[in-house]
py3Dmol code that shows the C-alpha trace and the ligand (Angstrom):
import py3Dmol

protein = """\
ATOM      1  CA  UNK A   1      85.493 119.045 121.458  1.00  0.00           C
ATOM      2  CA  UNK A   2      87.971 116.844 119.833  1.00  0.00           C
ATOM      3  CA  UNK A   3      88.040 114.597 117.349  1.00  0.00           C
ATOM      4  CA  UNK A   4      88.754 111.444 119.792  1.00  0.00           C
ATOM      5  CA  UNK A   5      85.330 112.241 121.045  1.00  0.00           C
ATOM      6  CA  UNK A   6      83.404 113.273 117.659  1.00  0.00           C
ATOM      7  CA  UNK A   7      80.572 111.390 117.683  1.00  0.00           C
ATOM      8  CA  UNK A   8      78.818 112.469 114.316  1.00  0.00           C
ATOM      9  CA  UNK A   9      81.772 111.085 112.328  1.00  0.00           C
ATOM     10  CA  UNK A  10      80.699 113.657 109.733  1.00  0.00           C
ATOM     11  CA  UNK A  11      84.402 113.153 108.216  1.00  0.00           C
ATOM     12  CA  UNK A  12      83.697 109.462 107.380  1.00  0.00           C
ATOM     13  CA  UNK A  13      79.815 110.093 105.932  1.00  0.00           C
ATOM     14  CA  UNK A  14      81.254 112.984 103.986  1.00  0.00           C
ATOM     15  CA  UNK A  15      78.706 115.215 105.357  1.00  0.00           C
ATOM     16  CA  UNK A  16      79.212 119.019 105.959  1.00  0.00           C
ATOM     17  CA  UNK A  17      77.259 119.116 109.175  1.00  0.00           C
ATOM     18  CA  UNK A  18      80.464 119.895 110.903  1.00  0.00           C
ATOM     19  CA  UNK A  19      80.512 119.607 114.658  1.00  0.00           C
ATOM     20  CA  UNK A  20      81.556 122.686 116.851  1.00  0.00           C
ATOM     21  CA  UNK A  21      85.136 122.478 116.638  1.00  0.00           C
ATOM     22  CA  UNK A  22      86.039 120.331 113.926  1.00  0.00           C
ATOM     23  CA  UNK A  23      88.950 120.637 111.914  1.00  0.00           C
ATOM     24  CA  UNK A  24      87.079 120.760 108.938  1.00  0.00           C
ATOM     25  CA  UNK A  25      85.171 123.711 109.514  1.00  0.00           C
ATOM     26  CA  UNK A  26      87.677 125.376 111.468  1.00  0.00           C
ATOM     27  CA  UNK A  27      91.159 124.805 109.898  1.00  0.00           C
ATOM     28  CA  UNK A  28      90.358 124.452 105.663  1.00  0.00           C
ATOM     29  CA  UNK A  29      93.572 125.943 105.074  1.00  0.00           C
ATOM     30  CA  UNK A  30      95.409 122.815 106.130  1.00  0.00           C
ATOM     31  CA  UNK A  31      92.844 120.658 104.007  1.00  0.00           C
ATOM     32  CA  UNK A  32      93.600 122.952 100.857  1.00  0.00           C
ATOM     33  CA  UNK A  33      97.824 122.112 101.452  1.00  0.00           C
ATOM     34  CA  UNK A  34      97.309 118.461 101.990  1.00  0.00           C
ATOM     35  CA  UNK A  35      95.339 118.367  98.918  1.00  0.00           C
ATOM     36  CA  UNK A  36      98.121 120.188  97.194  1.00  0.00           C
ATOM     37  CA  UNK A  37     100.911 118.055  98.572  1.00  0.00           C
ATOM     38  CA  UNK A  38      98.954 114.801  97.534  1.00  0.00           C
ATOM     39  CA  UNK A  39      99.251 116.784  94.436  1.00  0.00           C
ATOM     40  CA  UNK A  40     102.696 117.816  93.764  1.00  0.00           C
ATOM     41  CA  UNK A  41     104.416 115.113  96.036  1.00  0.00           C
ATOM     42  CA  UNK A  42     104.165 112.282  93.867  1.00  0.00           C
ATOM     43  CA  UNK A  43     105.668 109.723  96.559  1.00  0.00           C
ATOM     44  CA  UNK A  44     103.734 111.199  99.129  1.00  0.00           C
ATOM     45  CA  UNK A  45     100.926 110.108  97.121  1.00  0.00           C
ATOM     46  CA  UNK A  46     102.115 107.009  96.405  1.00  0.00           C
ATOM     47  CA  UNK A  47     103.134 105.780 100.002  1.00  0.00           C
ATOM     48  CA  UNK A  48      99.776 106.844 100.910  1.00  0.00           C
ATOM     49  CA  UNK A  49      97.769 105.044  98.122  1.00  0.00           C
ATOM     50  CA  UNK A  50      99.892 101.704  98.571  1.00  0.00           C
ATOM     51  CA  UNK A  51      99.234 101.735 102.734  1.00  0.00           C
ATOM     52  CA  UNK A  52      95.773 101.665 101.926  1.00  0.00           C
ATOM     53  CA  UNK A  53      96.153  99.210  99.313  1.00  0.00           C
ATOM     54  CA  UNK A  54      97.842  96.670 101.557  1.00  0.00           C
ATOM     55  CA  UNK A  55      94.985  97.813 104.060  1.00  0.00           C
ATOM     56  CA  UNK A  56      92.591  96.571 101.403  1.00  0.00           C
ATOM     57  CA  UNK A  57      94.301  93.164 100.710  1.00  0.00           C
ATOM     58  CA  UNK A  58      95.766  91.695 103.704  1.00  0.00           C
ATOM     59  CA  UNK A  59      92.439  93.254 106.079  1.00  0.00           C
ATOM     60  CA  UNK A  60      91.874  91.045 108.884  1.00  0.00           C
ATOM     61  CA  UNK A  61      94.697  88.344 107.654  1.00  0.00           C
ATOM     62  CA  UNK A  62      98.005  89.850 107.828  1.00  0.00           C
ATOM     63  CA  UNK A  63     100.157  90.825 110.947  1.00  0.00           C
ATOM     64  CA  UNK A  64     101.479  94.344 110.994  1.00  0.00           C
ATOM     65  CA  UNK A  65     105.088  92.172 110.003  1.00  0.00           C
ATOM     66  CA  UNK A  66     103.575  91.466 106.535  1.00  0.00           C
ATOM     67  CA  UNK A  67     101.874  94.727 106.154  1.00  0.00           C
ATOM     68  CA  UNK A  68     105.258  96.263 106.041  1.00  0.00           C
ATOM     69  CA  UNK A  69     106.349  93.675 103.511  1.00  0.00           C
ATOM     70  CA  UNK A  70     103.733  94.147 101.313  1.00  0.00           C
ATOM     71  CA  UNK A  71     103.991  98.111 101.574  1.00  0.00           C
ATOM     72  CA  UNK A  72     107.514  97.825 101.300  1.00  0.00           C
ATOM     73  CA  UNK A  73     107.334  95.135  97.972  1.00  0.00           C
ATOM     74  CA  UNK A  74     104.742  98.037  96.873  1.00  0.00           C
ATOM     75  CA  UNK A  75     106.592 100.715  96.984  1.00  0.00           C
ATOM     76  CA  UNK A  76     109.606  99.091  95.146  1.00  0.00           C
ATOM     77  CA  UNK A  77     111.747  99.527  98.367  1.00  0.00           C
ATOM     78  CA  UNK A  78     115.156  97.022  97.998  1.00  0.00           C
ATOM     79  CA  UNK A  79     116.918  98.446 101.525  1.00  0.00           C
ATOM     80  CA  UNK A  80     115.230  98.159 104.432  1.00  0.00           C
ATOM     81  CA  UNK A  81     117.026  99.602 107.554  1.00  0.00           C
ATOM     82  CA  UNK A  82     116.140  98.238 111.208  1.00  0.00           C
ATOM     83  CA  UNK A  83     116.525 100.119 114.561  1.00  0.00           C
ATOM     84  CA  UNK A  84     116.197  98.533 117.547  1.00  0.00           C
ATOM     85  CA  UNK A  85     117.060  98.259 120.978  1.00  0.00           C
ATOM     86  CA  UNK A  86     119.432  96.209 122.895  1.00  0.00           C
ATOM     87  CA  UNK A  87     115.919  94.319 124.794  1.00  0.00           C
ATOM     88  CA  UNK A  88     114.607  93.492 121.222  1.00  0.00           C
ATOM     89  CA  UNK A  89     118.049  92.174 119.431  1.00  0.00           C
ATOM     90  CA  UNK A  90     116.222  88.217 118.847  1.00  0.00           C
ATOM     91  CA  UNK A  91     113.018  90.018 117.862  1.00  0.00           C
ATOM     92  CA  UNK A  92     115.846  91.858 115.357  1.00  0.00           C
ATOM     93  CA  UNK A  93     117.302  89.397 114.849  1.00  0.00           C
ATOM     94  CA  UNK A  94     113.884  86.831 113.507  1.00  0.00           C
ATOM     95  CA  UNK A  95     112.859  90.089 111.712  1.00  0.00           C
ATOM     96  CA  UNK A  96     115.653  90.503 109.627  1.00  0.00           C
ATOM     97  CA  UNK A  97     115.984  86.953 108.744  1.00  0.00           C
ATOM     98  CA  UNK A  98     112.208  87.222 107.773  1.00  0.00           C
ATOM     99  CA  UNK A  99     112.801  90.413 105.746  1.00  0.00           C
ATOM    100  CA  UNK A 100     115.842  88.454 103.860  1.00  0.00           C
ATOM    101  CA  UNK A 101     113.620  86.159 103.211  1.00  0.00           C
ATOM    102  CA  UNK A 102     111.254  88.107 101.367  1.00  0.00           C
ATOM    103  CA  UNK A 103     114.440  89.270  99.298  1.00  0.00           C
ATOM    104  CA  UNK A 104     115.395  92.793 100.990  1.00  0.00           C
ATOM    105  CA  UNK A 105     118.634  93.701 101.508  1.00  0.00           C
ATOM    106  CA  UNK A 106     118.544  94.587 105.416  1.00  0.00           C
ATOM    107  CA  UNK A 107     120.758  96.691 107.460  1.00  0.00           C
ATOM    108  CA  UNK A 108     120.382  96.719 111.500  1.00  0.00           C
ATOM    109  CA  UNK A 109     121.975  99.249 113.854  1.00  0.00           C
ATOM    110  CA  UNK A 110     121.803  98.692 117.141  1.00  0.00           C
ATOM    111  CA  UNK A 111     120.440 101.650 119.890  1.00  0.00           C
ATOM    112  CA  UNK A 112     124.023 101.586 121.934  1.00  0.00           C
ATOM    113  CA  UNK A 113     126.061 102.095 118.785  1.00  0.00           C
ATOM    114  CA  UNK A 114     128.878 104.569 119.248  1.00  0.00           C
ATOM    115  CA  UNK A 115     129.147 103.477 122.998  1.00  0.00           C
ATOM    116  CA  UNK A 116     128.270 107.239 123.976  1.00  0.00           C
ATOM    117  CA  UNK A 117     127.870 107.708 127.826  1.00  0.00           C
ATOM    118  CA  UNK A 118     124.320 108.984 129.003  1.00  0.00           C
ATOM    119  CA  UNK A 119     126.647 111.732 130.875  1.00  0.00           C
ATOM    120  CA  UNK A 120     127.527 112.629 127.463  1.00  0.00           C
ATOM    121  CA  UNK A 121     124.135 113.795 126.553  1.00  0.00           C
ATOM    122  CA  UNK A 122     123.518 115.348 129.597  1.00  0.00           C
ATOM    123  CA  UNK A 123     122.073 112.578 131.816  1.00  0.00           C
ATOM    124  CA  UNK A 124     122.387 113.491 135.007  1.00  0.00           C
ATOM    125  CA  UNK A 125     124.943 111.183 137.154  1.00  0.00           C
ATOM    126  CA  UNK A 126     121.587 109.175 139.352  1.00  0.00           C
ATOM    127  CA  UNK A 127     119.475 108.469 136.121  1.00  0.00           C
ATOM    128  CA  UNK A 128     122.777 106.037 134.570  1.00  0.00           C
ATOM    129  CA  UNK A 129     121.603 102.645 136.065  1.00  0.00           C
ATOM    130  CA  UNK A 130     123.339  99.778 136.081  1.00  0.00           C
ATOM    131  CA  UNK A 131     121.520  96.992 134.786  1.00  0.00           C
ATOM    132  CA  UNK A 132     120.804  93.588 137.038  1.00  0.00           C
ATOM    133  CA  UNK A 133     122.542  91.346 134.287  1.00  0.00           C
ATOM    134  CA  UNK A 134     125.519  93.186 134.741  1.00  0.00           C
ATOM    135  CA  UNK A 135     126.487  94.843 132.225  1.00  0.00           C
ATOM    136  CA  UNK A 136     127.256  98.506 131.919  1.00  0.00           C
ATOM    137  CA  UNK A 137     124.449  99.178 129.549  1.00  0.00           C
ATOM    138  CA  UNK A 138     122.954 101.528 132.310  1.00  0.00           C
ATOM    139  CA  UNK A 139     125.435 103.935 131.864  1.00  0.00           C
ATOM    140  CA  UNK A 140     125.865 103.511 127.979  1.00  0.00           C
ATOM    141  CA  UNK A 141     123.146 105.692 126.259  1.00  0.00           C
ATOM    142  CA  UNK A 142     121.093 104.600 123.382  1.00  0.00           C
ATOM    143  CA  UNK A 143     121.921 107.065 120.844  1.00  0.00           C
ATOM    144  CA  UNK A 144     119.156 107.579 118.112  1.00  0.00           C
ATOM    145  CA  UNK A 145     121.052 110.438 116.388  1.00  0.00           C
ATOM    146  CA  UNK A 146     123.233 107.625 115.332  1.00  0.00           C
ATOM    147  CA  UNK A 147     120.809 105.013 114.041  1.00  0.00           C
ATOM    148  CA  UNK A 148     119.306 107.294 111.994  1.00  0.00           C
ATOM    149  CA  UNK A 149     122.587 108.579 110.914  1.00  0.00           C
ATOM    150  CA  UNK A 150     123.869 105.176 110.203  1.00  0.00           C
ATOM    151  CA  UNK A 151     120.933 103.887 108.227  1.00  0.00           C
ATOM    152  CA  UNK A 152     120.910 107.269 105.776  1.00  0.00           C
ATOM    153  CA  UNK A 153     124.949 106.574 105.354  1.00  0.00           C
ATOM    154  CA  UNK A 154     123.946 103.242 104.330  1.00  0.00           C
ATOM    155  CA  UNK A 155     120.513 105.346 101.844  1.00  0.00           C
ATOM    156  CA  UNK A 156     118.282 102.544 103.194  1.00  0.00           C
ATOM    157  CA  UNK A 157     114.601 103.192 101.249  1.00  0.00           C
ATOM    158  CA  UNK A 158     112.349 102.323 104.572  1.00  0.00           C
ATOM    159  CA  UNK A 159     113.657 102.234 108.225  1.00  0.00           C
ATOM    160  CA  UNK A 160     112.026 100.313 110.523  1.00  0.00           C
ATOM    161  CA  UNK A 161     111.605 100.793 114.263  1.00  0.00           C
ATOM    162  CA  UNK A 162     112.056  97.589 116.559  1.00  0.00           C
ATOM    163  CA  UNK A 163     111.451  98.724 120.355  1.00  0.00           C
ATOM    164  CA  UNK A 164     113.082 101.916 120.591  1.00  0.00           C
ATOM    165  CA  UNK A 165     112.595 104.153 123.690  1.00  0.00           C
ATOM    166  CA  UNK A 166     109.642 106.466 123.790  1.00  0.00           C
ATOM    167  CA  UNK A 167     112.004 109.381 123.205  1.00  0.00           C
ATOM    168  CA  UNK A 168     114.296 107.974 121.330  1.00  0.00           C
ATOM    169  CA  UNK A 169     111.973 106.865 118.858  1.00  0.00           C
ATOM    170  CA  UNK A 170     111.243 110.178 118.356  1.00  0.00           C
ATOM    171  CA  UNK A 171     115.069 111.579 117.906  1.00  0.00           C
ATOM    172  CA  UNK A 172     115.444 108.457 115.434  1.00  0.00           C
ATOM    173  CA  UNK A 173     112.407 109.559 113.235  1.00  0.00           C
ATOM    174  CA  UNK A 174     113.414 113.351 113.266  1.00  0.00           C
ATOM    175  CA  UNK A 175     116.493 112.555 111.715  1.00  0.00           C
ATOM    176  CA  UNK A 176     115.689 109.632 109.700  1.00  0.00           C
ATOM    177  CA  UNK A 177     116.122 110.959 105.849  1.00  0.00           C
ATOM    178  CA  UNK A 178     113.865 107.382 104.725  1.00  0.00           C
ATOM    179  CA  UNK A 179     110.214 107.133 105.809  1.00  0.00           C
ATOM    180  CA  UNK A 180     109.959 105.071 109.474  1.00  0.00           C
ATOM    181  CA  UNK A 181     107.486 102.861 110.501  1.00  0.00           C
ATOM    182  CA  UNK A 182     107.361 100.800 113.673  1.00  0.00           C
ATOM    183  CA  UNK A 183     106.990  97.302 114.065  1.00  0.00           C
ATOM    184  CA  UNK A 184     107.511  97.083 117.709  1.00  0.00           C
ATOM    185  CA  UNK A 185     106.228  99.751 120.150  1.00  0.00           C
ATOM    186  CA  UNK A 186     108.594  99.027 123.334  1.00  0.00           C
ATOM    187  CA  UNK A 187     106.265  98.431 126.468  1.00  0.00           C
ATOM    188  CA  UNK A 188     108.501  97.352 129.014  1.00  0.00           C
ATOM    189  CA  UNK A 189     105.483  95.768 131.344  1.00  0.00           C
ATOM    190  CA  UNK A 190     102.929  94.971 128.467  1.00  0.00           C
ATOM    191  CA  UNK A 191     104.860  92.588 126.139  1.00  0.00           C
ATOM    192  CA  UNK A 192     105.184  95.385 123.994  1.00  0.00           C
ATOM    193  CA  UNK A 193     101.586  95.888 123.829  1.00  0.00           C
ATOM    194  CA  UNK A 194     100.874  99.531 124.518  1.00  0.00           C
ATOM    195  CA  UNK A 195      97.352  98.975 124.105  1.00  0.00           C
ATOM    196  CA  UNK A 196      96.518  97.147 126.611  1.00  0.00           C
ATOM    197  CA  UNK A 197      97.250  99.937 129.076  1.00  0.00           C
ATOM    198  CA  UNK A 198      93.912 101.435 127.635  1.00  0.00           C
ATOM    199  CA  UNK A 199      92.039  98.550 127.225  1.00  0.00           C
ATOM    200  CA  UNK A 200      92.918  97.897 131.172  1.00  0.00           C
ATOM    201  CA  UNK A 201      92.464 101.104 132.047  1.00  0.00           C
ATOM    202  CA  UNK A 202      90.824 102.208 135.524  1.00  0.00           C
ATOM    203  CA  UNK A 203      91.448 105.449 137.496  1.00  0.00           C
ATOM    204  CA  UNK A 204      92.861 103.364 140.012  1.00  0.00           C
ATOM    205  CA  UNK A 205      95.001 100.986 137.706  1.00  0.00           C
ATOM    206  CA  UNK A 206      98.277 100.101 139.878  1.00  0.00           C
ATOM    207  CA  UNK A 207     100.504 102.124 137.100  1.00  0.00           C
ATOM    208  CA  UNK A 208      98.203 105.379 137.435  1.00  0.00           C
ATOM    209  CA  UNK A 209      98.714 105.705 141.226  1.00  0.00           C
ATOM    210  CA  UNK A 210     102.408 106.904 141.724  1.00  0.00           C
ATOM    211  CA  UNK A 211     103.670 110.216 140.320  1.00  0.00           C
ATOM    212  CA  UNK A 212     107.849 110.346 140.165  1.00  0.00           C
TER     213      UNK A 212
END
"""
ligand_1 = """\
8
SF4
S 87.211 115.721 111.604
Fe 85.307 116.626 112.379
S 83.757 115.092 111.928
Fe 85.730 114.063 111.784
S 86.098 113.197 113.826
Fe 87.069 115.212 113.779
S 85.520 116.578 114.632
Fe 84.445 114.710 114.021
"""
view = py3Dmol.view(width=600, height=400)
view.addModel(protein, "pdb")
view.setStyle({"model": 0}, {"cartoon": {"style": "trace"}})
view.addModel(ligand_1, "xyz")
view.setStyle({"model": 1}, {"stick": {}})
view.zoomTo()
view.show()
């Protein structure tokens, strides 16, 4: 048993009728250091009391864009720092305008900055396509190092993920020295909804059937 399918919920009701396997029971260690860390890590406990502050207000009326405003505004951030991808620059774009806006400074870096080649990084040769529009961007690789990089040159307080790669999300949050959040989860085929893929989910769903 996992949580994902933890029906008694005993967590939420603050009851101590664990169920067989639940962290609670099994794993207090790790409840002991989190309480610590809320503890001695006053930001930590800060950017975790504002989220759910901004949960509080804007439930049910703001989009996740002016949740991260109003966490960011919380928190006293002034530099915000946006990472995107190439297939997102006018969603960039209308974010950072939006951001200005609200009176951030903002600084954007691109995924193909450096112009690195995907050979570079070890992509093998048949995996650098060429893209239909033309453009060599197939054989450019994103290069998340470099976002990250870029944005904690630049000591921006919040960074800001707009479509990344799966993957490359991931390199851009390991060495991100500000917090991330996402705004936009990159889902090629779902208009960036990577929800629906559950809530559409059969065994037999048309994405499920091919293995590559
Ligand atoms: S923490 Fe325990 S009670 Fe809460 S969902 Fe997980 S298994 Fe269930």
């Amino acid at each position: 048993m996992n949580c994902e399918s933890c029906k008694k919920l005993s967590c939420v009701v603050r009851s101590e009728d664990y169920p067989k396997n639940c962290p609670m029971a099994t794993s207090r260690e790790v409840f002991e250091e989190a309480r610590k860390i809320y503890e001695k890590d006053s930001e930590t406990r800060r950017m975790a009391a504002e989220a759910s502050i901004v949960e509080a207000v804007g439930y049910m009326q703001w989009p996740r864009l002016r949740d991260t405003i109003e966490f960011a505004r919380r928190m006293g951030y002034k530099k915000l720092g946006l990472a995107f991808c190439i297939g997102l620059q006018k969603e960039a774009e209308t974010a950072a305008r939006i951001l200005r806006e609200w009176g951030f400074e903002v600084v954007s870096v691109m995924c193909k900055t450096g112009s690195f080649l995907k050979t570079e990084i070890g992509v093998p040769e048949e995996y650098t396509m060429y893209s239909k529009t033309g453009y060599l961007i197939g054989t450019v690789t994103c290069n998340p190092v470099a976002q990250a990089l870029y944005l904690n040159k630049h000591r921006t307080e919040l960074n800001i993920i707009v479509g990344l790669c799966v993957g490359h999300d991931a390199v851009f949050t390991k060495h991100s020295e500000a917090p991330v959040t996402t705004l936009i989860a990159k889902d090629r085929v779902l208009s960036h909804n990577p929800a629906a893929a559950l809530y559409t989910y059969y065994w037999n769903s048309y994405w499920m059937k091919e293995k590559v």
